[in-house]
PAZALUM-566145 format. One record per atom (N, C-alpha, C, O, CB): residue number from 0; chain; atom name; x, y, z. Coordinates in Angstrom, 3 decimals. Atoms other than C-alpha are relative to their C-alpha. Glycine has a CB too. Layout:
N
nr	kette	atom	px	py	pz
NUM	A	CA	X	Y	Z
...
This chain:
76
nr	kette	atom	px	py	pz
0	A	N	1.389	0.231	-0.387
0	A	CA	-15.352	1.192	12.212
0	A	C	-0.953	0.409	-1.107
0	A	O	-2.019	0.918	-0.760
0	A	CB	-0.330	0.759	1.277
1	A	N	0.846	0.033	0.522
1	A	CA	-16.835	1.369	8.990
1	A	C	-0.634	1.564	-0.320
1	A	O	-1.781	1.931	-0.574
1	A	CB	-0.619	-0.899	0.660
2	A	N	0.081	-1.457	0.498
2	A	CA	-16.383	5.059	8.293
2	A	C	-0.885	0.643	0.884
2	A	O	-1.010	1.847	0.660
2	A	CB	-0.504	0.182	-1.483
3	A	N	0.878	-1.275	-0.963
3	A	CA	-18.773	6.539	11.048
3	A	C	0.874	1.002	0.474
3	A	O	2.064	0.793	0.714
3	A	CB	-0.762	-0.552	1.452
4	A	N	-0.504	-1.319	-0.272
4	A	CA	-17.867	9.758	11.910
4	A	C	-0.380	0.499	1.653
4	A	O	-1.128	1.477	1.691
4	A	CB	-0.700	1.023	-1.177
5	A	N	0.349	-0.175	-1.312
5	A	CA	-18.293	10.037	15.831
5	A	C	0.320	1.632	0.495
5	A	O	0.449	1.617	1.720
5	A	CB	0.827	-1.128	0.842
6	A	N	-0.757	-1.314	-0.329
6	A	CA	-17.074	14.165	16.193
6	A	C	-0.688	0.727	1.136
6	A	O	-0.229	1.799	1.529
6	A	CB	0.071	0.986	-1.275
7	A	N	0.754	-1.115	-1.233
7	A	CA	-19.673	15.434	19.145
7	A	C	-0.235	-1.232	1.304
7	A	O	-0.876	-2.279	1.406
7	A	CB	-2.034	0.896	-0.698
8	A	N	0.014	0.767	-1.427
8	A	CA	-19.093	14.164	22.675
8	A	C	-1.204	0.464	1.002
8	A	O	-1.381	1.658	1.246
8	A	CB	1.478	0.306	0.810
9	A	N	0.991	-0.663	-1.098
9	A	CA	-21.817	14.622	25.141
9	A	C	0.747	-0.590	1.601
9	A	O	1.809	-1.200	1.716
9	A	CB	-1.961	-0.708	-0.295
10	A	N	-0.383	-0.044	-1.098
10	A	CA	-21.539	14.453	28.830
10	A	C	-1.285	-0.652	0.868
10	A	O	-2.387	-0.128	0.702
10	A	CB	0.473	1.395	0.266
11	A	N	1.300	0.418	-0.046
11	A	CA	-23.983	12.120	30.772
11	A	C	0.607	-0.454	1.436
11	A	O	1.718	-0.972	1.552
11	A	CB	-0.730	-1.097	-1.242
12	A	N	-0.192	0.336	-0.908
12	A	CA	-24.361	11.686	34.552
12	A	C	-1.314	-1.010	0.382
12	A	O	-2.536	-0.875	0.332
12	A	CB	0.359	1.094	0.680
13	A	N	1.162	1.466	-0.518
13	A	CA	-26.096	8.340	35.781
13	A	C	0.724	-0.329	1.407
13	A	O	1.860	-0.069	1.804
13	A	CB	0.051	-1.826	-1.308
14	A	N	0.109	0.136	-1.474
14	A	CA	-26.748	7.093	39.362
14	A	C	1.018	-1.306	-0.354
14	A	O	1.193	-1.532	-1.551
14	A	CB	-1.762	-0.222	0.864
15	A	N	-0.291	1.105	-0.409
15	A	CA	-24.765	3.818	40.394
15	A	C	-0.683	-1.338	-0.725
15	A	O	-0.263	-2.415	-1.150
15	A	CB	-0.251	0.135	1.290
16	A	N	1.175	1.439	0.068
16	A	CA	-27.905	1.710	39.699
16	A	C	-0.033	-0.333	-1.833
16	A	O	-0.077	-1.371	-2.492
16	A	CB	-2.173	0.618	0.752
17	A	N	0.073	-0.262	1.688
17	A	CA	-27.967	3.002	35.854
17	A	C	0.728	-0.369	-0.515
17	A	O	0.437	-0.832	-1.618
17	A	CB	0.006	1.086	-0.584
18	A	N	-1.125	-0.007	0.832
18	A	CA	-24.613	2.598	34.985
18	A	C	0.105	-1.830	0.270
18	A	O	0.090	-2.725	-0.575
18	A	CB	1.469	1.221	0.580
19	A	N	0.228	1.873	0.045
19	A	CA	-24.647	-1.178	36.448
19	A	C	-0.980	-0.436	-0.724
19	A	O	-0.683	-1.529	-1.205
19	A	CB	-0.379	-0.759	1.379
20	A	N	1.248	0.468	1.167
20	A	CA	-27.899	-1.730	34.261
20	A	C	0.811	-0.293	-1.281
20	A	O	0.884	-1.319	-1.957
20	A	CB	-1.298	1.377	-0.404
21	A	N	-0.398	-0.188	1.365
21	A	CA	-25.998	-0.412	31.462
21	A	C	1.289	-1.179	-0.100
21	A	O	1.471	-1.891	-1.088
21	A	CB	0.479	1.747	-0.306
22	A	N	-0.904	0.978	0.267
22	A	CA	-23.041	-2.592	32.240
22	A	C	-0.380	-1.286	-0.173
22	A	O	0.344	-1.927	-0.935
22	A	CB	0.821	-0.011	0.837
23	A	N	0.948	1.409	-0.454
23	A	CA	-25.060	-5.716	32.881
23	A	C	-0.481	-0.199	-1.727
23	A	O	-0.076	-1.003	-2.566
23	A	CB	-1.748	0.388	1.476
24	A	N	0.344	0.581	1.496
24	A	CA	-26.869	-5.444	29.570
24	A	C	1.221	0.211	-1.131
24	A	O	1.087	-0.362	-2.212
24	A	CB	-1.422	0.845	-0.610
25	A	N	-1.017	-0.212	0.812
25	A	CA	-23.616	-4.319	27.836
25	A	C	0.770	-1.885	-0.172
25	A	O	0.911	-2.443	-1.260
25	A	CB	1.075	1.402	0.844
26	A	N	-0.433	0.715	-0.158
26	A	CA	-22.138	-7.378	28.824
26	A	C	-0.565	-1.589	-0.092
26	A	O	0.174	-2.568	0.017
26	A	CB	0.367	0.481	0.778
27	A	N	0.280	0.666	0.018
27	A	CA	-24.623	-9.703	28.464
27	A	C	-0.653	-0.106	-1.977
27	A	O	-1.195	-1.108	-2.443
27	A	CB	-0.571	-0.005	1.293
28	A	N	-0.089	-0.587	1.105
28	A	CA	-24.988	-8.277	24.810
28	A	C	1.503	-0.265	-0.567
28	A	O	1.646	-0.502	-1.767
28	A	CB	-0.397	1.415	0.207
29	A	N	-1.275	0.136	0.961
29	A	CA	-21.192	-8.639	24.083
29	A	C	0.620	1.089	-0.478
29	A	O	1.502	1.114	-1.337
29	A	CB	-0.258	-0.673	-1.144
30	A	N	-0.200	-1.222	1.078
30	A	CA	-21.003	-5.153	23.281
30	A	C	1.685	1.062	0.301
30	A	O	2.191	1.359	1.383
30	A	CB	-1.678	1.214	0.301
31	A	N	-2.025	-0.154	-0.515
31	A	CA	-16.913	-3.673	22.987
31	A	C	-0.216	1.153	1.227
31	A	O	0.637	1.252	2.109
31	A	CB	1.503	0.976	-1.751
32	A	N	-0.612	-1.321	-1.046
32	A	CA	-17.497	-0.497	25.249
32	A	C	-1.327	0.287	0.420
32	A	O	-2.366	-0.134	-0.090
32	A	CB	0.917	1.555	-0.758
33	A	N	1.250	-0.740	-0.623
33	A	CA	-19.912	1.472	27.512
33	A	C	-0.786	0.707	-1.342
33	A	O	-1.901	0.582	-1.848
33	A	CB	0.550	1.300	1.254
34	A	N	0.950	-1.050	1.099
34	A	CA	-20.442	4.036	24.788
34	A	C	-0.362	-0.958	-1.250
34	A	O	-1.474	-0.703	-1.713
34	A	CB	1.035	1.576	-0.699
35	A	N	1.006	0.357	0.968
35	A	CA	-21.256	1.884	22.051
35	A	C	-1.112	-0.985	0.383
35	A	O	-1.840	-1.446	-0.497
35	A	CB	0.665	-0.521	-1.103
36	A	N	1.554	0.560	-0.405
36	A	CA	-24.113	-0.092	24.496
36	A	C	-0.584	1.043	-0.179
36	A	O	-1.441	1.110	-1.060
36	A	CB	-0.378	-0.582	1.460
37	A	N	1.099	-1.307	-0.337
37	A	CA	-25.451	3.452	25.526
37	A	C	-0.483	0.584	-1.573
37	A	O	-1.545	1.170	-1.782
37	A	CB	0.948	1.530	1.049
38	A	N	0.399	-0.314	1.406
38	A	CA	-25.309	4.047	21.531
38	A	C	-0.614	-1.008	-0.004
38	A	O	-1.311	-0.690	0.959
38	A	CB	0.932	0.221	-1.144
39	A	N	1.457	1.592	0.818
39	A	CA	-27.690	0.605	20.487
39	A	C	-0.672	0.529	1.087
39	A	O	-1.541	1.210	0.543
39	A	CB	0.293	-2.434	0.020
40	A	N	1.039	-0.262	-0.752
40	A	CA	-29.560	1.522	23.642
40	A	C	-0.710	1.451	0.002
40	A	O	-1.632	1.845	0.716
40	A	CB	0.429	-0.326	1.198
41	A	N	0.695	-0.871	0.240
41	A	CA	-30.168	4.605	22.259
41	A	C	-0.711	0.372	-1.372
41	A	O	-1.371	1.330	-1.774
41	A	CB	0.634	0.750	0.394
42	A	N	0.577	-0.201	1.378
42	A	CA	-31.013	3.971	18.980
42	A	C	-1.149	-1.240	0.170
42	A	O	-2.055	-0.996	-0.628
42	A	CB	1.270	-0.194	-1.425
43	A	N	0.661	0.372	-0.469
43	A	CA	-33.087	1.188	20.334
43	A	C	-1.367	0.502	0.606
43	A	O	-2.455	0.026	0.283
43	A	CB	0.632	-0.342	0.427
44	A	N	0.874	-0.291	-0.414
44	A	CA	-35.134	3.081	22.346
44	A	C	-0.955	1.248	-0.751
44	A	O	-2.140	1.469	-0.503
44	A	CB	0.447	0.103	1.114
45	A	N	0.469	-1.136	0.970
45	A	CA	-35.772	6.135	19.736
45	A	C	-0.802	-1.102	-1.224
45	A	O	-1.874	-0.684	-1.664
45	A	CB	1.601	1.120	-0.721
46	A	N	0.913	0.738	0.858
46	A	CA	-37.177	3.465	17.332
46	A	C	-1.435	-0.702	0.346
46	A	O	-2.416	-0.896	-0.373
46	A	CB	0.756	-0.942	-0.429
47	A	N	1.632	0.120	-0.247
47	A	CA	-39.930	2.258	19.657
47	A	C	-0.673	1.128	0.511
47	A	O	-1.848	1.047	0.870
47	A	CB	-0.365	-1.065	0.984
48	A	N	0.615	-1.358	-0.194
48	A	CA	-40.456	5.973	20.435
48	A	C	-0.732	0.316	-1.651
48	A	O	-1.890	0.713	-1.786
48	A	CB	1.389	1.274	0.537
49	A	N	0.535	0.126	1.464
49	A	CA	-41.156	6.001	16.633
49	A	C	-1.417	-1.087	-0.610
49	A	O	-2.380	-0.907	-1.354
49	A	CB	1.345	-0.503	-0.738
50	A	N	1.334	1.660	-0.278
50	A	CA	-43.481	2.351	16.925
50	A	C	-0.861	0.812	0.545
50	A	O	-1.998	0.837	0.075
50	A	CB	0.366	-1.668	1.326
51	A	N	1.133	-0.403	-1.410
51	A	CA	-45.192	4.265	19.799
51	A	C	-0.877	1.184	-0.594
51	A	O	-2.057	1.303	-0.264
51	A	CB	0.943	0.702	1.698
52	A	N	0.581	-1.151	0.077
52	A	CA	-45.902	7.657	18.049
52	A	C	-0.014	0.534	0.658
52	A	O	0.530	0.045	1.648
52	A	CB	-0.788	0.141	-0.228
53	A	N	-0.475	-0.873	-1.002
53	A	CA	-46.115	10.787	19.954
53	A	C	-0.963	-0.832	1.117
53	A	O	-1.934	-1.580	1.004
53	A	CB	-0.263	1.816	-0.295
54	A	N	-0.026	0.337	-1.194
54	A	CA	-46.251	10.158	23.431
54	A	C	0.300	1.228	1.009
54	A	O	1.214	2.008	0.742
54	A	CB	0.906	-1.049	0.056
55	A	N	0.401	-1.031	-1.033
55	A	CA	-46.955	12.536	26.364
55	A	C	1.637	0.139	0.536
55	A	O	2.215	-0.717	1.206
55	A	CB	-1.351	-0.599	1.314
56	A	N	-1.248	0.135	-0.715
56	A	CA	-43.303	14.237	27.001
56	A	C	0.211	-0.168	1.460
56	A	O	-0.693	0.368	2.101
56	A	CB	0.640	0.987	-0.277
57	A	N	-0.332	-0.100	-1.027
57	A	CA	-41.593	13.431	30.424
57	A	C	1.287	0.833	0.948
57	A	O	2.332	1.340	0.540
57	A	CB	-0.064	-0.982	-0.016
58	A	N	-1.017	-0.889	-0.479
58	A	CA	-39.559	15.106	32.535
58	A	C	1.076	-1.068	0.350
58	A	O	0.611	-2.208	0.333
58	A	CB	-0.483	0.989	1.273
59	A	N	-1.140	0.043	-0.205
59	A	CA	-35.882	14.083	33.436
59	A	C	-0.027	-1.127	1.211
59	A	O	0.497	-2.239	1.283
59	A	CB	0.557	1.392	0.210
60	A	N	0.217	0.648	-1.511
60	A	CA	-36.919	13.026	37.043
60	A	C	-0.969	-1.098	0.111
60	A	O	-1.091	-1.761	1.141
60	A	CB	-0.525	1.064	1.025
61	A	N	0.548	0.788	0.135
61	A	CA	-39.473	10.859	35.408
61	A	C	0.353	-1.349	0.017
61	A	O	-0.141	-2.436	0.314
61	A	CB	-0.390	0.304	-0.679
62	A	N	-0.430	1.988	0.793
62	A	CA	-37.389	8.115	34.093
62	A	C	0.797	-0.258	1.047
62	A	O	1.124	0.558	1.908
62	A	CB	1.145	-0.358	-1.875
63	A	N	-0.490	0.735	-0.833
63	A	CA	-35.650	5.515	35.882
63	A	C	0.144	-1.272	-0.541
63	A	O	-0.290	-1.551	-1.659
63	A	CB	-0.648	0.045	1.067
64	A	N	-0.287	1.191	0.320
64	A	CA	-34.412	1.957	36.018
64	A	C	-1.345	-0.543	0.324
64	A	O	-1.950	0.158	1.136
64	A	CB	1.216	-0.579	0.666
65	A	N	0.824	0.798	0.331
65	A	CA	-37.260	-0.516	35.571
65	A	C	0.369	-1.459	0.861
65	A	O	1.401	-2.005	0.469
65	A	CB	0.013	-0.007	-1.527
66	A	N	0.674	0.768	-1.078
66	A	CA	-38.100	-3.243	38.334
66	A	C	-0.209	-1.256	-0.953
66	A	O	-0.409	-1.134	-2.161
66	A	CB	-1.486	0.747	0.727
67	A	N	0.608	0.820	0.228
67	A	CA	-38.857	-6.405	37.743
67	A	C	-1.058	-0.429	0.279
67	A	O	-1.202	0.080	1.391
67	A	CB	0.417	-0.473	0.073
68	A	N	1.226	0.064	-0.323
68	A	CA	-42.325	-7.668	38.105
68	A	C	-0.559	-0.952	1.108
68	A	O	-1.652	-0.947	1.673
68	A	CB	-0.532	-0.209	-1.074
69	A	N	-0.232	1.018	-1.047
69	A	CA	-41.477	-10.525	40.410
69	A	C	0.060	0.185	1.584
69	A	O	-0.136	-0.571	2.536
69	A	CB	1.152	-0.502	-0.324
70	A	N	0.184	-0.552	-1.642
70	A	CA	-41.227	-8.389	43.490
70	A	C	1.084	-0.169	0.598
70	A	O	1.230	0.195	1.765
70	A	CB	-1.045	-0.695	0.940
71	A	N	-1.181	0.438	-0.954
71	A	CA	-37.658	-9.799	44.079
71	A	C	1.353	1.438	-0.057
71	A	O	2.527	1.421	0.311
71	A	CB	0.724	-1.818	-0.763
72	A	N	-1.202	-1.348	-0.125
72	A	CA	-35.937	-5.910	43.526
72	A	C	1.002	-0.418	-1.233
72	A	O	1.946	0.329	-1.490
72	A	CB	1.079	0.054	1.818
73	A	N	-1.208	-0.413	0.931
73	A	CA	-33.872	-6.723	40.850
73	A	C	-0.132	0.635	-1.072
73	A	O	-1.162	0.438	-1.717
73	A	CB	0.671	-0.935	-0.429
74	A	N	0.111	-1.362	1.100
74	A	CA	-33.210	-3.874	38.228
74	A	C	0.273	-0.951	-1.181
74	A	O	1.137	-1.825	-1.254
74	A	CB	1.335	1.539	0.169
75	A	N	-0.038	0.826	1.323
75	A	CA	-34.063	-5.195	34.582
75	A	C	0.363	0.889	-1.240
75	A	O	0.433	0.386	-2.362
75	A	CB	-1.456	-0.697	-0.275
């Protein structure tokens, strides 16, 4: 894999709803495994944290899966 050095495991508990998100876009992405979506989706989201500039921290219990705007419930 291009010499990355992967040596520190973390430990990450997600609801039902999260982990199907994550599979959903994993899969609709092409991507070989859980952990390397949750890796692009995390280097993804730290780069428009960077676009954004600081931003008012949140707490833990803040975040969540994201709604669609359509009103029809499905997690985007």
């Amino acid at each position: 894999m291009g010499g990355l050095s992967r040596e520190t495991r973390i430990q990450l508990m997600l609801s039902d709803e999260e982990l199907a998100a994550i599979d959903n876009w994993r899969f609709q992405q092409r991507m070989p495994s859980r952990a390397a979506a949750i890796r692009q989706l995390l280097n993804v989201g730290l780069r428009i944290k960077q676009l954004e500039g600081a931003v008012k921290p949140l707490r833990s219990q803040d975040y969540g899966l994201l709604t669609s705007d359509d009103g029809d419930g499905d997690k985007g």
